[in-house]
C-alpha positions as CSV (number, residue, x, y, z in Angstrom):
1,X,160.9,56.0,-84.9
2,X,159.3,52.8,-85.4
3,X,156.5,53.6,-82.9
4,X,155.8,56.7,-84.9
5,X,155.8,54.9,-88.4
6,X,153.0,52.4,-86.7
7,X,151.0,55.3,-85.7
8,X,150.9,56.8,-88.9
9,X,150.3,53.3,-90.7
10,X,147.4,52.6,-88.2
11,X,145.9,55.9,-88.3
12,X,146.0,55.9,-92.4
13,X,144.4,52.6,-92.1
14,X,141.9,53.6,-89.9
15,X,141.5,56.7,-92.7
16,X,141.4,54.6,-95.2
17,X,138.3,52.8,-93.3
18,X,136.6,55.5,-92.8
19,X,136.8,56.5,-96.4
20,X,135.5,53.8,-97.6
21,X,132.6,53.4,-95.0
22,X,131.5,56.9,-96.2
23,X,131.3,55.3,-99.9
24,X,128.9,52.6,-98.8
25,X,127.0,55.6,-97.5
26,X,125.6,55.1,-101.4
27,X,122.2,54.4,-102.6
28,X,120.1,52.6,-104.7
29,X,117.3,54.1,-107.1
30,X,115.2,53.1,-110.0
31,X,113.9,54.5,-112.7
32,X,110.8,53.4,-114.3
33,X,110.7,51.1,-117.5
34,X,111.7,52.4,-121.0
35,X,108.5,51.8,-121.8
36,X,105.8,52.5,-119.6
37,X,102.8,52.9,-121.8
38,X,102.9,48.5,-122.6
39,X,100.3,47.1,-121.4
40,X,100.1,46.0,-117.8
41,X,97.8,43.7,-115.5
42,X,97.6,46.8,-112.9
43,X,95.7,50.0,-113.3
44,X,99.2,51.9,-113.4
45,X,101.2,51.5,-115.8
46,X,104.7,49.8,-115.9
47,X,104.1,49.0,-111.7
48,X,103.3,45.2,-110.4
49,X,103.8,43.0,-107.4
50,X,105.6,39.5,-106.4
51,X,102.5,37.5,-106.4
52,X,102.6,33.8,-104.1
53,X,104.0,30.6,-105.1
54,X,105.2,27.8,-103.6
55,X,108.8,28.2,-102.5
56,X,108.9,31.8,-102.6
57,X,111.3,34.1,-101.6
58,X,109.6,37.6,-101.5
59,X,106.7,38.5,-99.3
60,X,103.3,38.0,-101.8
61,X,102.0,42.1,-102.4
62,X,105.8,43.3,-102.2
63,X,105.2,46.0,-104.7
64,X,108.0,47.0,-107.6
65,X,108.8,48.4,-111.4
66,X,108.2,46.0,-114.5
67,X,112.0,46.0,-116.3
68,X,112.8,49.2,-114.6
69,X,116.6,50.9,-114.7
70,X,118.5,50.1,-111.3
71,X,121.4,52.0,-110.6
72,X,123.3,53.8,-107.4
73,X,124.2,57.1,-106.9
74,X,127.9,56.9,-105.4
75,X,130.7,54.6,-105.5
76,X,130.1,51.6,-103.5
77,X,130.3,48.0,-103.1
78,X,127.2,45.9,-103.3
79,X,126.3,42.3,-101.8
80,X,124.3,40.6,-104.3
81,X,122.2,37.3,-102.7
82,X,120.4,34.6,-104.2
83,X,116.7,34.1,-102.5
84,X,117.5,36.2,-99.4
85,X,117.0,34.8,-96.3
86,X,114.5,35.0,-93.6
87,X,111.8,36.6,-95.8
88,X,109.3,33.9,-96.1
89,X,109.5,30.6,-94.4
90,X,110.7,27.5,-96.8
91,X,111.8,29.6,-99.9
92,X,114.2,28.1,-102.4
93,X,115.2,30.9,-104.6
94,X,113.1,30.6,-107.4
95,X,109.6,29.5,-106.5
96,X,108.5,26.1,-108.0
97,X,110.0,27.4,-111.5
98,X,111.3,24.4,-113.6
99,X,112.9,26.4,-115.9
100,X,116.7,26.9,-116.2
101,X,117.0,30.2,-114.6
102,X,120.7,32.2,-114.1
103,X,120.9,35.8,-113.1
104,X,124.8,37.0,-113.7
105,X,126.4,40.7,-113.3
106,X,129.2,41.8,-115.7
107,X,130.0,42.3,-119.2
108,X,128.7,39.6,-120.4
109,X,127.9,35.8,-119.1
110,X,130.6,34.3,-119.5
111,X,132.9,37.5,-117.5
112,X,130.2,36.7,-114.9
113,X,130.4,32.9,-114.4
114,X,134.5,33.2,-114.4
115,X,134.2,35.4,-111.9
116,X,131.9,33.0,-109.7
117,X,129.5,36.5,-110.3
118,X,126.3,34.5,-110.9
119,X,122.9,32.5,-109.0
120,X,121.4,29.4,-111.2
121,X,118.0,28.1,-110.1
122,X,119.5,24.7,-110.9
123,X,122.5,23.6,-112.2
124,X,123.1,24.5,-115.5
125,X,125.7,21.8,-117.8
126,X,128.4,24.4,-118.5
127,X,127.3,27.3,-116.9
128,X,127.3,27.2,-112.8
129,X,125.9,24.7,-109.9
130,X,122.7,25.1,-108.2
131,X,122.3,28.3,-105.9
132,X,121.2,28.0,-102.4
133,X,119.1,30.3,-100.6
134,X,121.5,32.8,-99.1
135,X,124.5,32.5,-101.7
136,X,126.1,35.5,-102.2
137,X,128.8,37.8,-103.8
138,X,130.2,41.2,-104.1
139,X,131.5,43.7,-106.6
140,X,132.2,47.6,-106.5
141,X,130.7,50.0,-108.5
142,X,131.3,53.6,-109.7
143,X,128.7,56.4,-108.6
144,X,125.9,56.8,-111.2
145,X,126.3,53.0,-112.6
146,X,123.6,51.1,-114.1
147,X,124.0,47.9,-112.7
148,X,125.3,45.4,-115.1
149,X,123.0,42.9,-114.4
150,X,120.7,40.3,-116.7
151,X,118.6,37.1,-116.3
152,X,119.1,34.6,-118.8
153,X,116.1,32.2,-119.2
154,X,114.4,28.9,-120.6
155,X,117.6,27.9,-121.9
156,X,116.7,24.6,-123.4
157,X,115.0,22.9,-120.4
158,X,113.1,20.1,-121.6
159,X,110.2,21.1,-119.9
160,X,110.6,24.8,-121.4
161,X,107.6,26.6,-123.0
162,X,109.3,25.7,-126.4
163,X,110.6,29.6,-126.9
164,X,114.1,28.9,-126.3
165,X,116.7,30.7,-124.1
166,X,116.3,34.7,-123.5
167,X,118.5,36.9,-121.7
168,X,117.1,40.1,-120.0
169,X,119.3,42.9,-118.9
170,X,119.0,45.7,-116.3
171,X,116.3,48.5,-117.9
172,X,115.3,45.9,-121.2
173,X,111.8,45.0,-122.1
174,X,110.9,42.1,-123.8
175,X,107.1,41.1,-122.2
176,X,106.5,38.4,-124.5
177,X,109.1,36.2,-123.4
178,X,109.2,37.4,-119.5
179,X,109.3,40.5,-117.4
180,X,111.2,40.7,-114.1
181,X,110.3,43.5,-111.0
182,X,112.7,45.7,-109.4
183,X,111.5,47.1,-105.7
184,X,113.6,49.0,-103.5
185,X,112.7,47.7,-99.7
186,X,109.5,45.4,-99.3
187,X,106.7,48.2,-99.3
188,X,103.3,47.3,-100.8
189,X,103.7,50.4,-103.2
190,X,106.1,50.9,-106.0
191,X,109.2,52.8,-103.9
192,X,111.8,54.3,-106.9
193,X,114.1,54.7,-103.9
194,X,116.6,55.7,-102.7
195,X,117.2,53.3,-100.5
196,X,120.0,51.0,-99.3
197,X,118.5,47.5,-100.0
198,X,116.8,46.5,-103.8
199,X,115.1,43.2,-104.7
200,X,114.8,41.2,-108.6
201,X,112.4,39.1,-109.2
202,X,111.9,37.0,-112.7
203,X,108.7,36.1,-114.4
204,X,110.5,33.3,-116.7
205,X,107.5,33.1,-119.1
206,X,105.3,35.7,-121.2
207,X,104.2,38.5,-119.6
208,X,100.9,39.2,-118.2
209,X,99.5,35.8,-119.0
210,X,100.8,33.6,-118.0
211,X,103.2,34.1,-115.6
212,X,103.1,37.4,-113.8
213,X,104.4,36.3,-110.0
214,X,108.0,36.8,-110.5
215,X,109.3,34.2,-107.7
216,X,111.2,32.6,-110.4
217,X,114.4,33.7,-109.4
218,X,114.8,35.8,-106.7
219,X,117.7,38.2,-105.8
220,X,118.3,40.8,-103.1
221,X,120.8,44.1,-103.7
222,X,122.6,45.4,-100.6
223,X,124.4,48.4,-99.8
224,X,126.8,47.4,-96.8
225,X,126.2,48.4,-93.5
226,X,129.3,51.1,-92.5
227,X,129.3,50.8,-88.9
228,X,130.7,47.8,-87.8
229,X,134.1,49.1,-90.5
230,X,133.9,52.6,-88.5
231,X,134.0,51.5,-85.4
232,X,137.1,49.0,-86.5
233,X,138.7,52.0,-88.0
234,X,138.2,54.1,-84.7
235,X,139.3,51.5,-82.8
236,X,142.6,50.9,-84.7
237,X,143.8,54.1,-84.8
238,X,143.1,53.9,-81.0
239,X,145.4,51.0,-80.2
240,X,148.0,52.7,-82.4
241,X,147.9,55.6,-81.1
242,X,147.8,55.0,-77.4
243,X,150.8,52.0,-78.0
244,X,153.2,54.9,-79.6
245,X,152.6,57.2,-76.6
246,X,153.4,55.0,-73.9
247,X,156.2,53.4,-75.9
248,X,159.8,54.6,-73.3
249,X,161.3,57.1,-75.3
């Protein structure tokens, strides 16, 4: 009796695996800004690309959307991740910004920061610790969700461009006191998606002039790789099920 209850346990494990492994089967898209038509430094409107800077994280000529809508299509869990890794040799995140940059997901900063759901370019005096390159967190998300995402920027830094702080949210516009660029993958050309990997990049200062390279804080969007969970699940409900059979009866 026990060696059945096992089996069943393992096999509604593995189940429950591969359930969830077909979630993460999700992707991203984007949709283009609210409002195209402003005016942009590239021949097509609302489109730009991550430009170089010292300490940057995302190749120079990655192309992307200006303020663009990111969402995904299907319930899922998604790996956030400050200045991904391996992209560009030496990159810190966020360029050689001086600003005070954050970029937080939830429903509003402070959910975000309690949650430990947020990247600072620096430390930030009640607010969250330096990020390092590769930090990282997860939440899940419903199918069809706009990402609850925003950069908050310029938030009193003494060597600020005297604006003050700004926050900019996921599919918001507000050029004259920054822009950020949403790509999914690192093609040269805009790509809308879908695709399984999306990357954010903040222009902390008005937009076109002067500052259109958005290195200033850097973050990639992941949608987990299912394979290594499948073959775990598989494997599981293996062992189980081979251990009940040659149990004595």
């Amino acid at each position: 009796m026990v060696g059945k209850q096992l089996a069943k346990v393992v096999l509604l494990f593995a189940a429950a695996v591969l359930w969830w492994a077909g979630a993460a089967q999700a992707d991203l898209f984007i949709s283009p800004a609210p409002n195209p038509a402003q005016p942009q430094p590239l021949a097509t409107p609302g489109r730009d690309i991550f430009e170089a800077e010292t300490g940057q994280s995302i190749p120079t000529g990655t192309g992307g959307f200006v303020d663009a809508n990111l969402f995904t299509n299907g319930s899922t869990t998604l790996i956030f991740t400050y200045g991904p890794l391996g992209l560009v040799p030496g990159a810190t995140g966020h360029g050689d910004s001086t600003f005070l940059n954050e970029f937080w997901v939830g429903s509003s900063r402070a959910a975000a920061e309690a949650a430990g759901n947020v990247f600072c370019n620096v430390a930030i005096a009640g607010h969250c610790a330096a990020s390092s390159p590769g930090d990282h967190f997860a939440i899940g998300f419903a199918a069809g969700t706009e990402l609850p995402f925003c950069f908050s920027y310029d938030q009193g830094n003494a060597t600020g461009n005297g604006t003050g702080g700004h926050t900019l949210c996921n599919s918001q516009v507000d050029n004259d006191n920054g822009a950020y660029l949403a790509q999914i993958g690192l093609g040269t050309t805009a790509n809308a998606g879908p695709g399984p990997i999306a990357y954010l990049g903040l222009s902390d200062n008005d937009y076109p002039t002067p500052d259109r390279d958005f290195q200033d804080l850097t973050v990639q969007v992941r949608v987990p790789e299912p394979a290594t969970l499948l073959l775990l699940g598989f494997g599981l409900a293996g062992l189980g099920v081979t251990g009940w059979r040659r149990k004595p009866r």
